[in-house]
N, C-alpha and C positions, 0 to 999 in steps of 0.2 A: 264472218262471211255469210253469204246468204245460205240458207237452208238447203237450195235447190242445188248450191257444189256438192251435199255428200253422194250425189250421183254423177258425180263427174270424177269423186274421187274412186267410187266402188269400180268405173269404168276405166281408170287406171291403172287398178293393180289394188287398191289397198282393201284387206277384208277385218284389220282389226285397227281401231285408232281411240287415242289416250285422251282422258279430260283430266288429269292429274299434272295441272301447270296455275300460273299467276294469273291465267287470263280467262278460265273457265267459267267463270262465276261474274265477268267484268256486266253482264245484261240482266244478271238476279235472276233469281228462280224461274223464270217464262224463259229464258235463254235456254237454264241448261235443259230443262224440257224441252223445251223446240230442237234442240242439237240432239237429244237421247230420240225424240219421234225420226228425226230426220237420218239417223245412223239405221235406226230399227227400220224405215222404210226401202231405205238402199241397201240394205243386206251386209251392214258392216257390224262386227263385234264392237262392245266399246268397254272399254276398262276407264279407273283411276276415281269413280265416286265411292262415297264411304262404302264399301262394304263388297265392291261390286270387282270382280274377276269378270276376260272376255276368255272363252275356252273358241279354239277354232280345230276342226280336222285337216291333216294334209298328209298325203299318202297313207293313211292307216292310222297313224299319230295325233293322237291329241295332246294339242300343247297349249297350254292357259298361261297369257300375259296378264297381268299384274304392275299398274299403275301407281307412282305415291310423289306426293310432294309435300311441303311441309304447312300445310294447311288442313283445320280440321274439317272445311266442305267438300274436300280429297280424303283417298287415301292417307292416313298420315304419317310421315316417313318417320317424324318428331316421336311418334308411341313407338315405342320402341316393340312391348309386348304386342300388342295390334298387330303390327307388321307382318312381325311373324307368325302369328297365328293365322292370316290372312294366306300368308306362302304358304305354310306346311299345308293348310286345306287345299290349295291352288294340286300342290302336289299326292293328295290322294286322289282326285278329281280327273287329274290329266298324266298324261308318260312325263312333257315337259315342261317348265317351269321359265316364263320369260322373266324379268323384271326391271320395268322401267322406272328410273326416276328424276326430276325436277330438282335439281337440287344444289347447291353453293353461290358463289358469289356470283356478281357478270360484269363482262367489259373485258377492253383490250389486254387490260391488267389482270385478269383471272384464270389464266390459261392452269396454273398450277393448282394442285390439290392440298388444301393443307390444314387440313384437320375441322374444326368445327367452324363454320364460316356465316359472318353475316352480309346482307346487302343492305343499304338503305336503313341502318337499325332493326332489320327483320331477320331472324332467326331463320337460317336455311339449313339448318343441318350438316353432320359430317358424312359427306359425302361415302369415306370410303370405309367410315365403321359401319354404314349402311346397308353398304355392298356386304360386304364380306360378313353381316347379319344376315342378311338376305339367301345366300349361298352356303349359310351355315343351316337356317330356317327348309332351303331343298331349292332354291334357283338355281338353274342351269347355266342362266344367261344373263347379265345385269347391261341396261344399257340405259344415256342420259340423254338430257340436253339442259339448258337454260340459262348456263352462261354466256351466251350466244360467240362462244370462244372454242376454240379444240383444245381439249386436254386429253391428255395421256391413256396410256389405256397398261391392265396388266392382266397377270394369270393366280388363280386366287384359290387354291385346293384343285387345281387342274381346271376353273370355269374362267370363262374369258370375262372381264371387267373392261366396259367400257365408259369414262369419267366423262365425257359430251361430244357430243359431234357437232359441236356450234350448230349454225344458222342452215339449213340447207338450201332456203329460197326466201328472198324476201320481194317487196312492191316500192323499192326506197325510203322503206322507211328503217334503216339503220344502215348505219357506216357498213363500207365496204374497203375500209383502209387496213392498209396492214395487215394484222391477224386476223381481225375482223373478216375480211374477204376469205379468208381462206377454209375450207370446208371439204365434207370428204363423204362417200356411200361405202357402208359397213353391210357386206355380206355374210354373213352365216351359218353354215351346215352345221347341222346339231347330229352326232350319233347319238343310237339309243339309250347309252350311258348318258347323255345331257351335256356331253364334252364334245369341241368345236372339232370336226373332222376337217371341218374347211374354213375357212376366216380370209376374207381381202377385204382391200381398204381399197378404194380408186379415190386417189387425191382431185378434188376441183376447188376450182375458183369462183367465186363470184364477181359478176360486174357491176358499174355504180346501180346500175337499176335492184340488182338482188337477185339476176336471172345465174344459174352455177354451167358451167361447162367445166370439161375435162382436162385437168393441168397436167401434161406431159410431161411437164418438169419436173414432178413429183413432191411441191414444196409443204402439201399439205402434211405427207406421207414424213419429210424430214422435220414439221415441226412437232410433231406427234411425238415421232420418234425422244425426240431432245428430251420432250416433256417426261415421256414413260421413262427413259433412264435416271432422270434428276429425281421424279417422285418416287420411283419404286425400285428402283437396283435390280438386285437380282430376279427382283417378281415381273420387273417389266415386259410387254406383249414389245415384239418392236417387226417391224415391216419389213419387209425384206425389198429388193428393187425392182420385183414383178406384182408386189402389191399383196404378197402372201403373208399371214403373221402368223408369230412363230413364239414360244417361251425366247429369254432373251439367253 
């Protein structure tokens, strides 16, 4: 996108955002420079290049997100020792510890989690020996995207584990059938412990164009659910019917 959105995005709402994805690097080096000046001009954080943590304050609290996907011009979720060395500094550094990542297969067919996953013959990592690195390493919070599908979500030594929140807007350029359409805004209150005091899910939809509204039906909220009990049993997060998650 042009350069001159990251000031439409800072005027939205967003103060930290990730280049730790498939498409970061799609313009080569003058790209991701032009996106690192254009984040640094509009006052946003930015996580997920080698080596690079975004630390932000809010109420008092400093909490450092942490980018990875399974590429070495990212973060690389693939190293496994890197990873983590990258978290535990994140968590001397700041009180909280986000962690996002890029990470398994995609498409209609990828809603599930299941162990070490490729796309396209490319190596995307196991999503959920990842996570639960990650939160071993000092994350509070782990949260994805990239299969542009919802998957399941669980509770992982008490830290909430979110496997993708698919698509949340698109310009039509991907399906918006079936699961595909469906998508969903993960709120989170973090207490000082780095454990979710608060957690909702508002289920929405997208339309053919990729624009999301609010699905009263709650169908995002029921396929999530399915997904958390099939992949993770008793660890599963599951939604309750005002949009509150809960251990299952």
């Amino acid at each position: 996108m042009p350069p001159s959105y990251a000031s439409v995005l800072r005027g939205a709402g967003f103060t930290v955002l990730n280049s730790a994805n498939n498409h970061s690097h799609d313009f080569g080096a003058r790209g991701v420079a032009d996106t690192t000046a254009a984040l640094r001009s509009a006052g946003i954080a930015q996580t997920g290049l080698p080596g690079q943590t975004a630390i932000v304050e809010a109420s008092g609290v400093r909490v450092a997100f942490v980018g990875f996907a399974p590429y070495a011009t990212t973060n690389n979720l693939l190293d496994d020792a890197r990873a983590s060395q990258l978290i535990a500094a994140a968590k001397k550094s700041a009180d909280l510890v986000v962690v996002y990542m890029h990470a398994g297969a995609e498409g209609s067919d990828a809603g599930h989690v299941s162990g070490a996953e490729r796309y396209l013959g490319e190596d995307r990592g196991d999503p959920r020996a990842f996570a639960h690195a990650a939160i071993d390493a000092g994350a509070d919070l782990v949260v994805a995207s990239g299969p542009h599908v919802l998957r399941g979500m669980e509770f992982y030594r008490g830290h909430l584990v979110n496997y993708s929140l698919g698509d949340f807007v698109g310009y039509g350029n991907f399906s918006t059938s079936g699961a595909l359409g469906l998508t969903g805004a993960l709120r989170v209150g973090l207490d000082r412990t780095g454990h979710a005091a608060v957690a909702h899910f508002t289920s929405l939809r997208l339309d053919v164009s990729g624009r999301p509204a609010v699905d009263t039906a709650g169908a995002a909220a029921d396929f999530v659910n399915q997904l958390s009990v099939a992949d993770f049993g008793a660890s599963a997060a599951v939604i309750d019917s005002t949009g509150e998650i809960h251990p299952r």
